[in-house]
N, C-alpha and C positions, 0 to 999 in steps of 0.2 A: 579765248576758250575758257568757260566756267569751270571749275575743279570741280568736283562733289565729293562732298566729307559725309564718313560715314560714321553714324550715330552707335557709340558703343553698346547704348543699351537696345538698339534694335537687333534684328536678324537671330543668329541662333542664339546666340549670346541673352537673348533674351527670353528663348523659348527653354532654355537648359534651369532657368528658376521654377520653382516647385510652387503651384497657385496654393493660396495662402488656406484652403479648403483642406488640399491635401497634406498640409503642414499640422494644421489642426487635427484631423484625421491621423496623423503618424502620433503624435504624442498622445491624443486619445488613449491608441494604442498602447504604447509605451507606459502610460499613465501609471496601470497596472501592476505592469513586470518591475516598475522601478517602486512602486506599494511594498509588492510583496520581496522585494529584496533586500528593504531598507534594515527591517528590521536585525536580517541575516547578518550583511555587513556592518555592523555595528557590534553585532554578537562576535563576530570572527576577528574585526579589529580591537574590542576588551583581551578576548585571550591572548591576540600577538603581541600587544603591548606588557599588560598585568604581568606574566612571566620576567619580560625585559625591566620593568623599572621597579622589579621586587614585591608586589603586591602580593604573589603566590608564588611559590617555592618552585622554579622550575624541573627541579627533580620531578616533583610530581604530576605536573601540569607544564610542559616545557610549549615554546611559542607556535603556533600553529603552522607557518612557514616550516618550522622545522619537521614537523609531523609529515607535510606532505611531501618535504624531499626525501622522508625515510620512505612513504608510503611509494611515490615514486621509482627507489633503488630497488625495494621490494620486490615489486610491480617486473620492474627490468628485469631483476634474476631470475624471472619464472618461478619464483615460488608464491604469488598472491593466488595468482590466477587459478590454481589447481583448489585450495581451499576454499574460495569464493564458488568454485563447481558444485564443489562437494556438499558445501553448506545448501546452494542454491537446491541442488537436488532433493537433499531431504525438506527441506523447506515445502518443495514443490509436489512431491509425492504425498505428504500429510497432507496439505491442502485439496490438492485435485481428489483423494478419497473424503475427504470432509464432503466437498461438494458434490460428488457422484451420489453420495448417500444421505445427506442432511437436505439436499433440494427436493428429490422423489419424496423421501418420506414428511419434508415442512409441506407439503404440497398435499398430501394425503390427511395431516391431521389439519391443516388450515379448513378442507375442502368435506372431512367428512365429523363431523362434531362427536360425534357416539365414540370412534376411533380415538379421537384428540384425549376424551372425557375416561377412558379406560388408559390410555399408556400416559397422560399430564404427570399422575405422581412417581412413576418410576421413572420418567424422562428427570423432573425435578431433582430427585434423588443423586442422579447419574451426574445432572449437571452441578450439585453443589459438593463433590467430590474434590476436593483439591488434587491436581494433577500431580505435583510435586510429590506428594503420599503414595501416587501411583505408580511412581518411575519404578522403585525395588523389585515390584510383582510385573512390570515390564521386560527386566532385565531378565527374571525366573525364568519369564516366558518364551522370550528372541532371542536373550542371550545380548552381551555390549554389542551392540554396532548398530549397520543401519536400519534393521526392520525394528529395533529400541525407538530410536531415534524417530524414524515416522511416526511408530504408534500411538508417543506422549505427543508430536503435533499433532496429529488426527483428532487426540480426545479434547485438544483446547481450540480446535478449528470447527469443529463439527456443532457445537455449541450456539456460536452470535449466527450460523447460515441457518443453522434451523430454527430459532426464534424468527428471524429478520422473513424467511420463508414462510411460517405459518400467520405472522401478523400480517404480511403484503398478501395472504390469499384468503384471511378471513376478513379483514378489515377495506376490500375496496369498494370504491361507490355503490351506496343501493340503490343512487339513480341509473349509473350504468348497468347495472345489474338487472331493475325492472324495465329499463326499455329493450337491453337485448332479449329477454325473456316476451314483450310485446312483440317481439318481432318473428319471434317465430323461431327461435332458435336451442338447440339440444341442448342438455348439462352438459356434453362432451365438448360441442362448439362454442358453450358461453364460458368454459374452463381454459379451452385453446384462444379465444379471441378474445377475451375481455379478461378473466380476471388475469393471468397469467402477465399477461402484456403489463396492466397496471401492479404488479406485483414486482415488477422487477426493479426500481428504487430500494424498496424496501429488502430485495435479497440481495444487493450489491452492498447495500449499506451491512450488511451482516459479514458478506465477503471483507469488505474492507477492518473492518474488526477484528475479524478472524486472518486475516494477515497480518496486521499488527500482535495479534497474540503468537502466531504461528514463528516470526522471528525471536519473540520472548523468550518461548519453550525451546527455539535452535539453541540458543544461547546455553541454556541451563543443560539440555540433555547434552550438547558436546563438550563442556564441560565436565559434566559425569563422568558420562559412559561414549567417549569416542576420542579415537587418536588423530585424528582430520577435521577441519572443519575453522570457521572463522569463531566458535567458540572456543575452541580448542587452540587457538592460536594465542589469543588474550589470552587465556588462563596460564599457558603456557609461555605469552609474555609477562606475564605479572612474577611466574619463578623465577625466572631469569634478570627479572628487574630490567625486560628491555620496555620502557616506560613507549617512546613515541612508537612502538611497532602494536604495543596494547591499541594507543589511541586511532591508530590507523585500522586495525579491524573495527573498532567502537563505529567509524564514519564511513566504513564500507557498508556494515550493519545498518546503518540511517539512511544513504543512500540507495541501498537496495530497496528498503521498506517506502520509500519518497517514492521508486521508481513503479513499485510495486501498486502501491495506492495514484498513481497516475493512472496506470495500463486500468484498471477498476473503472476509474470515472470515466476515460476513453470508450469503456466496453459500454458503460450507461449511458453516456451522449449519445451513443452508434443506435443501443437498444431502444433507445427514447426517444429517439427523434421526430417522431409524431405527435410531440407532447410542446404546447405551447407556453413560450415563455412569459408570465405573467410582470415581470418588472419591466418595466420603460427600459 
């Protein structure tokens, strides 16, 4: 009676390896994420080191390990989470009035030129006001707290949305512009379907701007004038000299703004997706 020996590398055993196509395919993938992390890690292993082997004082810069098991105890007692609300809130109120009112009216002067050409120098004006200058006559007005606090984001959000808005709706293609116009189409329909459409890189790119400024100003007005908030946390770790709870709002603040400018380009790829990708 013959035996029959079974071949290791047959059967399933042999179907459970990964064809050499989708091996390539995964680090393709991969390729990427380990690009853009390199730099990161490298950045974060200097700090936990330089503290430990003396290169920088870690009274004032202590190892980053240590920062996140504060940020972490933090986090436990329930006391991050309420300020990180709080901060998020006002953040998000200046913004969403930025955009309710910088997109309508970038939309009006991109779209109507005589308009643009009458309100250009008092926009100019408005915009090269240093907000900072503005905060006292803020306070006069709201009074410290939260409606302070939106207002001086609002005046530094409102700004890159309504630039990034009148340039993406005066500056799109004049070939798309004369063929929808060939085709038969109103200024109301060539405003909804063409330029608008192509206009929206250019007012994300303004949003994204304008969220980066909008975390700036959190920073500075809850510092001022508020008793809450992740500015007001540093500033109020910096009294206290509690050095790693500073640096843990420092990287909640970075993190928020990363997260923030994610949700932006997410909103772009969604809005744009009728837009062909010209690189190989």
């Amino acid at each position: 009676m013959a035996i029959e020996t079974v071949d290791p590398h047959d059967g399933w055993m042999s179907n459970s390896r990964l064809p050499d196509g989708a091996v390539a395919g995964t680090l393709r993938l991969l390729e990427p994420v380990f690009r853009n992390c390199l730099a990161i890690a490298l950045f974060l292993l200097l700090w936990e080191l330089a503290p430990r082997v003396g290169l920088i004082n870690r009274t004032f810069l202590p190892p980053f390990s240590e920062i996140i098991v504060k940020g972490v105890e933090y986090a436990w007692s329930g006391q991050l989470l309420p300020q990180i609300l709080v901060s998020v809130g006002r953040a998000a109120g200046g913004f969403s009035l930025g955009v309710v009112t910088a997109v309508p009216l970038g939309i009006l002067l991109g779209w109507y030129r005589p308009l643009e050409a009458y309100l250009n120098p008092l926009l100019q004006l408005l915009r090269q006001t240093n907000p900072v200058s503005l905060f006292p006559a803020f306070i006069l007005f709201f009074g410290i707290g939260y409606f302070t606090n939106v207002a001086i984001i609002y005046w530094v959000v409102v700004w890159p949305i309504l630039l990034g808005t009148t340039s993406g709706v005066r500056y799109v293609d004049p070939l798309l512009v004369k063929y929808a116009r060939s085709v038969g189409l109103s200024d109301w329909q060539l405003l909804l379907k063409v330029v608008l459409p192509s206009s929206v890189p250019s007012i994300i790119t303004g949003m994204r701007l304008a969220v980066t400024y909008s975390f700036l100003m959190l920073v500075v007005s809850e510092m001022v004038g508020a008793s809450s908030g992740l500015g007001y946390m540093i500033v109020n770790a910096q009294y206290l000299l509690s050095i790693h709870l500073l640096y843990v709002g420092v990287i909640v603040l970075a993190l928020l703004g990363i997260a923030s400018n994610w949700l932006l380009v997410g909103l772009e790829r969604r809005l744009t997706s009728w837009k062909q990708d010209i690189n190989p």
